[in-house]
C-alpha positions as CSV (number, residue, x, y, z in Angstrom):
1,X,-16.8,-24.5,-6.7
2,X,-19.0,-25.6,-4.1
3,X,-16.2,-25.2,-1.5
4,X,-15.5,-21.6,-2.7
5,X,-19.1,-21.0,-2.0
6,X,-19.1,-22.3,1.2
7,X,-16.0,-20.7,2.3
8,X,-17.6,-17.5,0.8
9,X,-20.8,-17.8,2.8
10,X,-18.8,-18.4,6.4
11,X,-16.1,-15.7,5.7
12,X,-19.6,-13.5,5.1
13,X,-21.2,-14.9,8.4
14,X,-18.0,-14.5,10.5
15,X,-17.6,-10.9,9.2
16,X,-21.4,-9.6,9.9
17,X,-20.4,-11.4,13.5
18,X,-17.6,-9.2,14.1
19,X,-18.6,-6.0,12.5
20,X,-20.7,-4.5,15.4
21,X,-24.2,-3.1,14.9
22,X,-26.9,-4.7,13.3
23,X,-27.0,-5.1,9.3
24,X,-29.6,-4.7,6.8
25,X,-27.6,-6.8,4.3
26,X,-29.8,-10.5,2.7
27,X,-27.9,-13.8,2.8
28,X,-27.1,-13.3,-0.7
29,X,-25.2,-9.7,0.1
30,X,-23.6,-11.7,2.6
31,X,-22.6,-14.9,0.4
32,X,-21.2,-12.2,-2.5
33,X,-19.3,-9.9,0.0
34,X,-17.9,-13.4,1.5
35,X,-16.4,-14.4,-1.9
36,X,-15.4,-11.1,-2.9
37,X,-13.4,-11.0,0.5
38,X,-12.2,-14.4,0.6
39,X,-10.8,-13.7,-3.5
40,X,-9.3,-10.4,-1.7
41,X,-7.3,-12.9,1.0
42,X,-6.8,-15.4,-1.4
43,X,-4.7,-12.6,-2.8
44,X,-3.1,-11.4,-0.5
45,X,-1.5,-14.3,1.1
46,X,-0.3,-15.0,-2.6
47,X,1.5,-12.1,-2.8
48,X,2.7,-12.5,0.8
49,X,4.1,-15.8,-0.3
50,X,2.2,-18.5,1.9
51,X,-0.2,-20.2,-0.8
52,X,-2.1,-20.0,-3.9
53,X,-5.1,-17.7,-4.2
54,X,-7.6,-20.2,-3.9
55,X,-5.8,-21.9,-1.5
56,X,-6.9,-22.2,2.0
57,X,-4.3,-21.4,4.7
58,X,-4.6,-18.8,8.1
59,X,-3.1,-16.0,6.3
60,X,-5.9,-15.8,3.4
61,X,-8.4,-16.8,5.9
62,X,-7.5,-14.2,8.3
63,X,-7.4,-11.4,5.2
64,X,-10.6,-12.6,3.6
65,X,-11.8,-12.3,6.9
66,X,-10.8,-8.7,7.0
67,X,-11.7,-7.5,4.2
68,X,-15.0,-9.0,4.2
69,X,-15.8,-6.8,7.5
70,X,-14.7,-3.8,5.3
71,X,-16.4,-4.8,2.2
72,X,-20.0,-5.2,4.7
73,X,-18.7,-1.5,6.3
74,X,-18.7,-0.3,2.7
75,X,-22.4,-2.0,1.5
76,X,-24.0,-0.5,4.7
77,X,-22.4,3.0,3.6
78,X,-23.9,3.1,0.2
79,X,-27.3,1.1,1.4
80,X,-27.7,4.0,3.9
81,X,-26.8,6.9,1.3
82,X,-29.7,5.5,-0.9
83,X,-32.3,4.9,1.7
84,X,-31.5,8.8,3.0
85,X,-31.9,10.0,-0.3
């Protein structure tokens, strides 16, 4: 469990890194939209075949990854809808 966190909180960190602009996400945002995208990769390489979900190989890094810099694309969206409203 502790592990998933971790992994969750640098799959977070490297997706704010490669998501350009500057975010107005906390650590926490961060940590949950890590886990959520590293669950998404997880997925994803499962169904591609190379591991288990909660496994860690490239593919499901790479994916989690991915969809973490989507998930952050997504959070900033809806933060900025609220704040203009």
């Amino acid at each position: 469990m502790i592990g998933f966190i971790v992994a969750g909180l640098v799959i977070g960190a490297l997706a704010r890194l490669i998501k350009p602009g500057r975010q107005h996400l906390s650590m926490i945002v961060t940590l949950l939209l890590g886990l959520v995208g590293s669950v998404i990769g997880g997925l994803i390489a499962s169904l591609l075949g190379t591991g288990d979900i909660f496994e860690l190989n490239v593919v499901g890094f790479v994916a989690a990854v991915i969809a973490a810099v989507v998930l952050i694309g997504v959070a900033e969206g809806a933060a900025g809808s609220r704040s203009r409203s």
